[in-house]
SEPAKE-18366 format. One record per residue (C-alpha): z negated, y, x negated; residue in three letters; residue number from 1. Coordinates in Angstrom, 3 decimals. Each point is the difference from the previous one (the first is absolute). Layout:
N
+----------+----------+----------+------+------+
:        z :        y :        x : resn : resi :
+----------+----------+----------+------+------+
:        Z :        Y :        X :  ALA :  NUM :
...
+----------+----------+----------+------+------+
//
This chain:
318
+----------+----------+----------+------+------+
:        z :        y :        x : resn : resi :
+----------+----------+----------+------+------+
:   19.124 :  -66.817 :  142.342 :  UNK :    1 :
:   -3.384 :   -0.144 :   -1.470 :  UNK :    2 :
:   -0.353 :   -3.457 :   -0.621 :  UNK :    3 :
:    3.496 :    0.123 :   -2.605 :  UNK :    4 :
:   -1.884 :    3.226 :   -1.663 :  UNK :    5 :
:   -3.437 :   -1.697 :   -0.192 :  UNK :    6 :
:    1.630 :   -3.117 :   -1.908 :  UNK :    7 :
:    1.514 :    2.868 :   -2.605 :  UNK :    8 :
:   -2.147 :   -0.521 :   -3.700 :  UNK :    9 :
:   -0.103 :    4.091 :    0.062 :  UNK :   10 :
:   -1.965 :   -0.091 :    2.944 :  UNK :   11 :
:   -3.464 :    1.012 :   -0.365 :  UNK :   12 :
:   -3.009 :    0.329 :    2.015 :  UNK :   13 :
:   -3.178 :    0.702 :   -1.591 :  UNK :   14 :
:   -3.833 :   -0.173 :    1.550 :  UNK :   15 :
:   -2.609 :    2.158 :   -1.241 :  UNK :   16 :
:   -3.966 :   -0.518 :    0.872 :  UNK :   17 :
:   -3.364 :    0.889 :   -0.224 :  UNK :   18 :
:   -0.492 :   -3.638 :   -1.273 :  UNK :   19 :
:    1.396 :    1.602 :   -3.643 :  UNK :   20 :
:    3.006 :   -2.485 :    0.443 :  UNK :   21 :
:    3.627 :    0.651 :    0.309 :  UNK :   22 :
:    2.235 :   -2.367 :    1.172 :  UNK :   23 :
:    3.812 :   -0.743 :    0.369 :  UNK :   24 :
:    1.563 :   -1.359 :    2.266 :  UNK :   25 :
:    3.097 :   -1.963 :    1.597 :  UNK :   26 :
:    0.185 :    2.247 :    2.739 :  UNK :   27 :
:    2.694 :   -2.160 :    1.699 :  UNK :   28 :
:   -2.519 :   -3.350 :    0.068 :  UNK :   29 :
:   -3.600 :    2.278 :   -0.491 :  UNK :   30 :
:   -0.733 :   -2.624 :   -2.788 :  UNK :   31 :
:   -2.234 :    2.112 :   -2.846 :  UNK :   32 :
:    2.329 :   -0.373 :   -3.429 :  UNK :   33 :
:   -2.522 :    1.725 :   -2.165 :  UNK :   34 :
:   -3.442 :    1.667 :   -0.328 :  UNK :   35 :
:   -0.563 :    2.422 :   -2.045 :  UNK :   36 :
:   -3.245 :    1.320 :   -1.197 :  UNK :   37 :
:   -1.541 :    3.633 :    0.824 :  UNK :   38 :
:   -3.527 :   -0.979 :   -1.365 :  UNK :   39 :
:   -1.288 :    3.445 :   -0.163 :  UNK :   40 :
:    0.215 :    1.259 :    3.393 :  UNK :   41 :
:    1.805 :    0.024 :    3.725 :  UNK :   42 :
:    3.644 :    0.805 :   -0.239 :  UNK :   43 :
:    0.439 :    3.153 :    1.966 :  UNK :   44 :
:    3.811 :   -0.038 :    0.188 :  UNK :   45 :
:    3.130 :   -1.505 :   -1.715 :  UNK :   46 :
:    3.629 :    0.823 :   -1.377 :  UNK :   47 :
:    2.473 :   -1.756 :   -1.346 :  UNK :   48 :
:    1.978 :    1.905 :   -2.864 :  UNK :   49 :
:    4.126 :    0.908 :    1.073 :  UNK :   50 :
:    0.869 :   -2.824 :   -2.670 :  UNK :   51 :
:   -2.166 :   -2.344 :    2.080 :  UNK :   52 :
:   -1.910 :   -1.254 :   -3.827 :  UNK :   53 :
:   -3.099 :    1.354 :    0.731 :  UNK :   54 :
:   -2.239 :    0.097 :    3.091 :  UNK :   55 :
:   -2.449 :    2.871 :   -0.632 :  UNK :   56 :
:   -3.509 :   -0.486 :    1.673 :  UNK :   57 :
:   -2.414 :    3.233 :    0.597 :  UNK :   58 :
:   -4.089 :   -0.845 :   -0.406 :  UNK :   59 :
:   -3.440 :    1.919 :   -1.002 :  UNK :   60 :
:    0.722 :    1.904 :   -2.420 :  UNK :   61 :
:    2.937 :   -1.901 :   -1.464 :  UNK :   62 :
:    4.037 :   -1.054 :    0.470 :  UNK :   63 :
:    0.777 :   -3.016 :   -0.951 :  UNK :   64 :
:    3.650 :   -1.304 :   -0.559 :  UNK :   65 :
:    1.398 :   -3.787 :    0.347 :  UNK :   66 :
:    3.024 :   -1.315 :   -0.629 :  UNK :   67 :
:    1.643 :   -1.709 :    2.380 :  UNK :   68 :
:    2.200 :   -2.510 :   -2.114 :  UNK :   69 :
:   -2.716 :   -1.414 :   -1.429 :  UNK :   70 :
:   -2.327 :   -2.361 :    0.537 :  UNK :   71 :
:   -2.931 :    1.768 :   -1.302 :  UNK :   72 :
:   -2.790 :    0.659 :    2.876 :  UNK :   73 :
:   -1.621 :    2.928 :   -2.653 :  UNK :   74 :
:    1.017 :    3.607 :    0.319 :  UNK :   75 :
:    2.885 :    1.148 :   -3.228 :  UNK :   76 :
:   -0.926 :    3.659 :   -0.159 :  UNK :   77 :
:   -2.885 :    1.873 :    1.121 :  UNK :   78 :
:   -0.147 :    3.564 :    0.420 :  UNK :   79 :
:   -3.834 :    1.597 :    0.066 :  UNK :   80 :
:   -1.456 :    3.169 :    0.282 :  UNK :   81 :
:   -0.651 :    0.681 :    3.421 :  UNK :   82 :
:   -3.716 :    0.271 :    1.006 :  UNK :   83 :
:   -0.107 :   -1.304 :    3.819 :  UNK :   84 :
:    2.377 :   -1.778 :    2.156 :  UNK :   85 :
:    4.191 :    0.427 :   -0.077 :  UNK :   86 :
:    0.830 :   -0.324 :    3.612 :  UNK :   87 :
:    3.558 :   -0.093 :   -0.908 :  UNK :   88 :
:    2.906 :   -0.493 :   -1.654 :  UNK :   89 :
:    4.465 :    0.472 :   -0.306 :  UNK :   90 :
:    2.228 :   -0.269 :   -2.658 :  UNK :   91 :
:    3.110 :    2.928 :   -0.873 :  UNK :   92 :
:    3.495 :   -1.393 :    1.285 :  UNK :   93 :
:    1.109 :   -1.056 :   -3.594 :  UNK :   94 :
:   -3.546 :   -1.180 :   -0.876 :  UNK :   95 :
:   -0.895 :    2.467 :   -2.736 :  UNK :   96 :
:   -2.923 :    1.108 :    1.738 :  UNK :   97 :
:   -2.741 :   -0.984 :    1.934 :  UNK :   98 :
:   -2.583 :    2.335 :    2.555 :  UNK :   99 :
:   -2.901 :   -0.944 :    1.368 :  UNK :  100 :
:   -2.950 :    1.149 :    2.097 :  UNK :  101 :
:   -3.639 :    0.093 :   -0.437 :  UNK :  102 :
:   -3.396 :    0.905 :    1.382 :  UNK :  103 :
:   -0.799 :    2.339 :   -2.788 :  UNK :  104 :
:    1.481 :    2.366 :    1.704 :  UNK :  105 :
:    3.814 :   -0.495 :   -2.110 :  UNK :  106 :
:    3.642 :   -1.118 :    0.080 :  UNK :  107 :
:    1.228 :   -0.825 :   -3.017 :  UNK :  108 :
:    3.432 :   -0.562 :   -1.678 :  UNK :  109 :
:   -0.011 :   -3.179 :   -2.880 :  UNK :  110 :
:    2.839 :   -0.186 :   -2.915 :  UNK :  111 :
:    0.968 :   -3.263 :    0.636 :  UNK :  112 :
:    2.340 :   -0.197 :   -3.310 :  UNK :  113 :
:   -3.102 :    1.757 :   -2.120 :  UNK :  114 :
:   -1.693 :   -2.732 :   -1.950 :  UNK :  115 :
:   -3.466 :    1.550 :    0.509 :  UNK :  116 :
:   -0.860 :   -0.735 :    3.929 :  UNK :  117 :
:   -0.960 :    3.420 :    0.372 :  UNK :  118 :
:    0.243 :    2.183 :    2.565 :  UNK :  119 :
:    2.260 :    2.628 :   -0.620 :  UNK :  120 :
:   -0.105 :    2.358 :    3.233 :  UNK :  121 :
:   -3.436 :    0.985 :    2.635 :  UNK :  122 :
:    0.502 :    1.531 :    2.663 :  UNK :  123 :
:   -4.307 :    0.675 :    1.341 :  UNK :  124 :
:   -0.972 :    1.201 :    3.109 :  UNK :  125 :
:   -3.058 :    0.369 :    1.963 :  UNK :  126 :
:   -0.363 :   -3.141 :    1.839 :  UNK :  127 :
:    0.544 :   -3.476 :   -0.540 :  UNK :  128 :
:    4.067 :   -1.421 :    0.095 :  UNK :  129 :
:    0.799 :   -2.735 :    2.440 :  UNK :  130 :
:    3.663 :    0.241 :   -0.421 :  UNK :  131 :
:    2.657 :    1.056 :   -1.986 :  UNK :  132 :
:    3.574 :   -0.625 :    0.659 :  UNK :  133 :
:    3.250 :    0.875 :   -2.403 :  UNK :  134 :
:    2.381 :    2.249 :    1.887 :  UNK :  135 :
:    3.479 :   -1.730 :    0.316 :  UNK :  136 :
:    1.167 :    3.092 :   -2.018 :  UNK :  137 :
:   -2.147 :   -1.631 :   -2.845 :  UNK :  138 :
:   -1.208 :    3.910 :   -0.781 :  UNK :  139 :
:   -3.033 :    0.557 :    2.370 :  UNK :  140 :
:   -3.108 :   -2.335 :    0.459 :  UNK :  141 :
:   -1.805 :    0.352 :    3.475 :  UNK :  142 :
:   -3.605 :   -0.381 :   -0.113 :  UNK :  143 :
:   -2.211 :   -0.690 :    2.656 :  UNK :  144 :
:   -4.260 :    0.230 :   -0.728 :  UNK :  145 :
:   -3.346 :   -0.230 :    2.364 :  UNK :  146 :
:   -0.169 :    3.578 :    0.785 :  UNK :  147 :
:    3.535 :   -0.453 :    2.147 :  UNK :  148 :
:    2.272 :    2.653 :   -2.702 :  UNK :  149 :
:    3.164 :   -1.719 :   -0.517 :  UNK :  150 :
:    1.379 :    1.601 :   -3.149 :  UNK :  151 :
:    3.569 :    0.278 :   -1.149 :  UNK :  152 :
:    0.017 :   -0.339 :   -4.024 :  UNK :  153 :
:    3.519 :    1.288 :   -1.030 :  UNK :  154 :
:    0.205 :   -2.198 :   -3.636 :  UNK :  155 :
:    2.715 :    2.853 :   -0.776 :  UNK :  156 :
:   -1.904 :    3.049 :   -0.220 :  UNK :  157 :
:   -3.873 :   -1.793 :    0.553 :  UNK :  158 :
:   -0.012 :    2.662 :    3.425 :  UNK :  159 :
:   -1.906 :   -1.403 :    2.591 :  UNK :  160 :
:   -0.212 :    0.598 :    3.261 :  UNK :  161 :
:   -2.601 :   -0.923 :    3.153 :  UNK :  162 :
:   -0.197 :   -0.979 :    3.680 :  UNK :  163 :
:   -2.951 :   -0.958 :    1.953 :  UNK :  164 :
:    1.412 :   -1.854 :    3.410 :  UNK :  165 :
:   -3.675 :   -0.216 :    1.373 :  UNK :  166 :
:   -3.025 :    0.882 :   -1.693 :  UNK :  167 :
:   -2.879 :   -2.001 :   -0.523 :  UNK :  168 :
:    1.715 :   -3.249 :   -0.188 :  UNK :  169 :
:    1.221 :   -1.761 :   -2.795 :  UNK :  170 :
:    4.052 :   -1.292 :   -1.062 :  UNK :  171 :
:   -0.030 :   -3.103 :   -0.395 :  UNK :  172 :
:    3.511 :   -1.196 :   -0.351 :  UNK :  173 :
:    3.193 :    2.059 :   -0.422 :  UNK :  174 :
:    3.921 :   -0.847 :    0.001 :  UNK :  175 :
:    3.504 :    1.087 :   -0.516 :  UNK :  176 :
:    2.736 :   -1.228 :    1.245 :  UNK :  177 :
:    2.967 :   -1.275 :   -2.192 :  UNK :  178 :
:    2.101 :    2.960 :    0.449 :  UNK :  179 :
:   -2.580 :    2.888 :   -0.089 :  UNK :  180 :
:    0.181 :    0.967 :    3.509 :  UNK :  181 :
:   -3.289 :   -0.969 :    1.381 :  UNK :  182 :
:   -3.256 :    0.181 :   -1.064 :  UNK :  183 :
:   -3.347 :   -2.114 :    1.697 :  UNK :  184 :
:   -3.772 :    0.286 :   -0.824 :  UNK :  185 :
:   -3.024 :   -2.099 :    1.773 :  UNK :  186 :
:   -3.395 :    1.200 :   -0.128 :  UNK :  187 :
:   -3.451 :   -1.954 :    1.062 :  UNK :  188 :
:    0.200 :    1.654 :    3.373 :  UNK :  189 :
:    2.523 :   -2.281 :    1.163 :  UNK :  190 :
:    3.067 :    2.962 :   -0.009 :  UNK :  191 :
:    3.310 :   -0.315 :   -1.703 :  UNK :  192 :
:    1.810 :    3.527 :   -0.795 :  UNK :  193 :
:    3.765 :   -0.343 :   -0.162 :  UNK :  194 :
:    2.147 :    2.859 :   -2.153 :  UNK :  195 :
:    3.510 :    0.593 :   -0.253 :  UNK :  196 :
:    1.173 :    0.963 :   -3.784 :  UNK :  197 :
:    3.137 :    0.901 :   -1.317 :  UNK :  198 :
:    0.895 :   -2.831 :   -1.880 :  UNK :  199 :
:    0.372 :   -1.145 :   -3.786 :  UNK :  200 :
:    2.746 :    2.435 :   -1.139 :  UNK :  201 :
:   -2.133 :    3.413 :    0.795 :  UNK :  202 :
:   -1.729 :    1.720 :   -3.075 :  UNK :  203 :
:   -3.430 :   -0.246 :    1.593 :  UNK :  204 :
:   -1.447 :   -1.899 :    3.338 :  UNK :  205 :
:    0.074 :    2.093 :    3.086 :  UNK :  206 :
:   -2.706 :   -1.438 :    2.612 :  UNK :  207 :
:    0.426 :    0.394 :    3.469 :  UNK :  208 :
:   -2.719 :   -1.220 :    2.636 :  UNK :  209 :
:    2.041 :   -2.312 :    2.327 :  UNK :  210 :
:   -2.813 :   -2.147 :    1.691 :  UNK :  211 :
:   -3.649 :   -0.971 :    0.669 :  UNK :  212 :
:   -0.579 :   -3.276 :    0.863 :  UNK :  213 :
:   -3.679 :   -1.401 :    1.724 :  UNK :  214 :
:    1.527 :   -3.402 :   -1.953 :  UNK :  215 :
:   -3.467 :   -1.971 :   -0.049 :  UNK :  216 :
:   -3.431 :   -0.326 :    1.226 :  UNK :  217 :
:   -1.562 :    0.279 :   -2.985 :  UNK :  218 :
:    0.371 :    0.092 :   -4.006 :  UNK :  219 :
:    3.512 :    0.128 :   -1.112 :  UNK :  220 :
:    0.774 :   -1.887 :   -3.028 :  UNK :  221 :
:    3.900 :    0.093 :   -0.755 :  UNK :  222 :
:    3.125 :    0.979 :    1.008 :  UNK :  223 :
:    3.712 :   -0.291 :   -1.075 :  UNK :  224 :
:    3.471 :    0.839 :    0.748 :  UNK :  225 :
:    2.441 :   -3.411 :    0.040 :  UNK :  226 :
:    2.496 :    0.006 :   -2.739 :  UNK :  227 :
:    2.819 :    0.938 :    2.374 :  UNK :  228 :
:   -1.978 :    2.483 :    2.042 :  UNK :  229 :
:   -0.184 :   -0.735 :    2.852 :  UNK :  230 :
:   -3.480 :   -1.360 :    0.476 :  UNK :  231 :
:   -3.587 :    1.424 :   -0.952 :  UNK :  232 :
:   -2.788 :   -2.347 :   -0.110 :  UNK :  233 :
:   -3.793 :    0.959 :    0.288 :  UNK :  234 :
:   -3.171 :   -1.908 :   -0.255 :  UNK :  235 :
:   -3.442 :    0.289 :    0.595 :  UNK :  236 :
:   -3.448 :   -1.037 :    0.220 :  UNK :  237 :
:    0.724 :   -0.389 :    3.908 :  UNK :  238 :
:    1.465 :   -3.667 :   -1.361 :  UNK :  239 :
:    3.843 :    0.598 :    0.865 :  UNK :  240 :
:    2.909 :    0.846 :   -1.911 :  UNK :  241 :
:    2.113 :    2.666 :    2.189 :  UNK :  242 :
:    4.074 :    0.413 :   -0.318 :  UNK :  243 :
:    1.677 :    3.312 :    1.547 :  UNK :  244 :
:    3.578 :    0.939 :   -0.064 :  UNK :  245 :
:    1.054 :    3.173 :   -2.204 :  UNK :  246 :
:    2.158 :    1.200 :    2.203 :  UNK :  247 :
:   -2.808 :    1.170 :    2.479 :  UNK :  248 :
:   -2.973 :   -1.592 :   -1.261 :  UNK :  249 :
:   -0.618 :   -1.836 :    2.851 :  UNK :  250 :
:   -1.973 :   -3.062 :   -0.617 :  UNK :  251 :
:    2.114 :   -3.769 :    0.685 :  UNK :  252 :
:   -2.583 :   -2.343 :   -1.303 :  UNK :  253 :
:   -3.510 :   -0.929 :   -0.614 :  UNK :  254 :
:   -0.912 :   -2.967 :   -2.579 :  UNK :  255 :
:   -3.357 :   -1.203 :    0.414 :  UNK :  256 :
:   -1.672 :   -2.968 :   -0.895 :  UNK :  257 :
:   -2.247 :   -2.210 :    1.992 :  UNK :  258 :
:   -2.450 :   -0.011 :   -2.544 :  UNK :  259 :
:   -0.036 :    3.770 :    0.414 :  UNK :  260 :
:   -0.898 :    1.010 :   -3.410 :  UNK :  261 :
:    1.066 :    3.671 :   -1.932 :  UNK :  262 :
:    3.701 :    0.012 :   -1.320 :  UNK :  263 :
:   -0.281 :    1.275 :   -3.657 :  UNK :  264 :
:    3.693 :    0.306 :   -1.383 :  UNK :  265 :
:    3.207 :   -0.920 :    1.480 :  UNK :  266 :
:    3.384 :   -0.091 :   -1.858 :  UNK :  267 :
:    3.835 :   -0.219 :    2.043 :  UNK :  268 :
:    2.748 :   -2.807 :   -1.325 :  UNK :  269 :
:    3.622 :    1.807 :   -1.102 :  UNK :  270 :
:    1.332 :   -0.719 :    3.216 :  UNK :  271 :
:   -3.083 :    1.939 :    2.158 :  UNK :  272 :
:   -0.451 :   -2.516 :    2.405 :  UNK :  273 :
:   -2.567 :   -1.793 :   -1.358 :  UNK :  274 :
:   -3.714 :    1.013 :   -1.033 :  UNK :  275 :
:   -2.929 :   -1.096 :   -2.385 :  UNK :  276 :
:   -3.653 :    0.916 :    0.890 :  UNK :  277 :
:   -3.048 :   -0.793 :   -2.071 :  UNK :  278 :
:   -3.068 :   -0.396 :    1.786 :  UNK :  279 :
:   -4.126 :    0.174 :   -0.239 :  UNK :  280 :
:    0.357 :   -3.795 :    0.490 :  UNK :  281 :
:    1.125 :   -1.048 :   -2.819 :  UNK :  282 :
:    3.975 :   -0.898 :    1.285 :  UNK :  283 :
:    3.278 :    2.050 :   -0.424 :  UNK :  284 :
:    2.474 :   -0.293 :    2.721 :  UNK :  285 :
:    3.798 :    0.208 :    0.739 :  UNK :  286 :
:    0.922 :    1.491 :    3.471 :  UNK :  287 :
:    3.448 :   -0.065 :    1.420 :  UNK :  288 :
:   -0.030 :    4.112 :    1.332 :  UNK :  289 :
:    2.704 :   -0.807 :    2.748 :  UNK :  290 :
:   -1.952 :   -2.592 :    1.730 :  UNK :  291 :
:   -3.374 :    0.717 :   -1.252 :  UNK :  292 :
:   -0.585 :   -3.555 :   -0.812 :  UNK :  293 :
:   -1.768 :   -1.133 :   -2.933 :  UNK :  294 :
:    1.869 :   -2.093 :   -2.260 :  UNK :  295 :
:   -1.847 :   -1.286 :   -2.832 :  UNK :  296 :
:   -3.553 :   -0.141 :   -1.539 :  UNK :  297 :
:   -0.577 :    0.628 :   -3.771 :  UNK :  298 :
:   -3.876 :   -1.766 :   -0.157 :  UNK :  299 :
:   -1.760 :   -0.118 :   -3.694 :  UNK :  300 :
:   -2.703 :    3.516 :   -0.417 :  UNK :  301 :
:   -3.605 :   -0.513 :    0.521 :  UNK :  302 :
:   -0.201 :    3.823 :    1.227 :  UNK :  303 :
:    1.783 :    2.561 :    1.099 :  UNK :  304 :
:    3.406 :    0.596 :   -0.821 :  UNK :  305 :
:    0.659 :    3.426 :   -0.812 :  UNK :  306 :
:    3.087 :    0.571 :   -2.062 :  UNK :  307 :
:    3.622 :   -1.644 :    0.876 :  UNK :  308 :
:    3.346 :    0.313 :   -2.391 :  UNK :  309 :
:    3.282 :   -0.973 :    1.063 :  UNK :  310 :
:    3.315 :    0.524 :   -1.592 :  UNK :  311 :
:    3.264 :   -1.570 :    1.032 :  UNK :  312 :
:    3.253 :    0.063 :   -1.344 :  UNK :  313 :
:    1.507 :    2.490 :    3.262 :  UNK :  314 :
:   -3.183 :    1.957 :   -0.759 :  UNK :  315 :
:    0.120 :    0.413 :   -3.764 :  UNK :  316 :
:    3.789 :    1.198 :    0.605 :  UNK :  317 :
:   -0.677 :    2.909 :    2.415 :  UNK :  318 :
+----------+----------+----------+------+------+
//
């Protein structure tokens, strides 16, 4: 099935890097169609607009937006004003809005149809942001910083609220599932929390502690529900990329590398049964999750690559 949604022209998988490239790729052949230029720093993470126009790329101090139907390697829009690194990045369902996250200690909301790049919205807190992710409710940002608070920003009535699912560690990655009902957070100790929550209709999130998981050896660096949710993926520093079942979260399947290098980012296809992981050496990859095989090689960064995109047309739909 993957091969007849690779060949689609909406398809879309995009390669961030600290070698201040982007590229874009065939991800049915892993021939590079484009490279687009990030001159003034790494890319720290990627997303592609709902629309699939614009692929929006998060550096120091900076977001830079390209357009995707062009041939132009150069950046369209920039939006400025943040003083360290944005560690990352999501658009609003319909695309009106943009939030990212940032190591000056913010998440911020950007006015996408506002001619002035601005920010609009900050939300500050006491530690530096790793992650931010939009609620599937579109209403409530979840913010995850170095201290290891994850704080629930209700857009609605700007009321936030905090959890701390082990102290001295810091959140490093957090997700949602599609329909609201589960919640996961890595931190660098290796552990994945799991929360039940009470979906997208409720007026505000309810958390409920559901598991603890000892998921790596060491750093954490991602995690993410599967568009149909039935899969969680974590990575780490230990060099694998880890799959467990929702259901129980049991674990099915470790992807690992021989060359045994950190997995940065990972991103599902529409279908959840396949996975992209971007590595410290340079290559993304696409694993079949049944079989645990790997299936294809995307070669072209000089350095690590720390930021994947991918849209597809059963994704964008959902």
């Amino acid at each position: 099935m993957i091969e007849t949604e690779f060949h689609n022209s909406h398809v879309i998988l995009a390669t961030g890097s600290y070698d201040h490239t982007i590229k874009i790729w065939q991800a049915h052949t892993g021939i590079c169609q484009r490279n687009l230029q990030h001159a003034d720093s790494q890319v720290n993470s990627l997303a592609i607009t709902p629309n699939k126009n614009i692929i929006a790329a998060a550096g120091y101090q900076h977001i830079r937006m390209y357009d995707l139907n062009s041939n132009s390697t150069n950046p369209i829009i920039n939006y400025e004003g943040v003083s360290k690194n944005i560690s990352g990045l999501g658009f609003q369902e319909d695309g009106k809005w943009m939030f990212t996250s940032g190591e000056d200690c913010s998440a911020r909301i950007w006015d996408l149809r506002s001619s002035t790049f601005q920010c609009q919205r900050i939300f500050q807190v006491s530690a530096p942001v790793n992650s931010v992710v939009l609620h599937p409710n579109q209403v409530e940002l979840i913010v995850g910083d170095q201290s290891g608070v994850i704080h629930l920003w209700d857009l609605r009535s700007d009321r936030n609220e905090q959890l701390i699912p082990e102290s001295e560690t810091s959140i490093q990655s957090i997700s949602i599932n599609t329909d609201g009902t589960y919640m996961a957070a890595v931190n660098n100790k290796g552990h994945c929390f799991i929360w039940t929550l009470n979906g997208i209709v409720a007026d505000s999130t309810k958390l409920n502690p559901r598991h603890k998981l000892k998921a790596h050896k060491e750093y954490a660096l991602k995690c993410k529900f599967s568009p149909d949710s039935t899969l969680l993926v974590t990575t780490s520093a230990d060099q694998c990329a880890k799959i467990w079942r929702t259901t129980d979260f049991s674990e099915i399947k470790i992807l690992q590398h021989d060359t045994k290098r950190w997995v940065w980012d990972v991103a599902f296809s529409a279908d959840s049964q396949y996975l992209f992981t971007g590595s410290s050496d340079g290559y993304a990859r696409l694993w079949n999750i049944t079989s645990g095989n790997l299936k294809r090689e995307y070669q072209g960064h000089q350095k690590v690559v720390s930021a994947l995109a991918f849209k597809d047309e059963l994704l964008c739909d959902l």
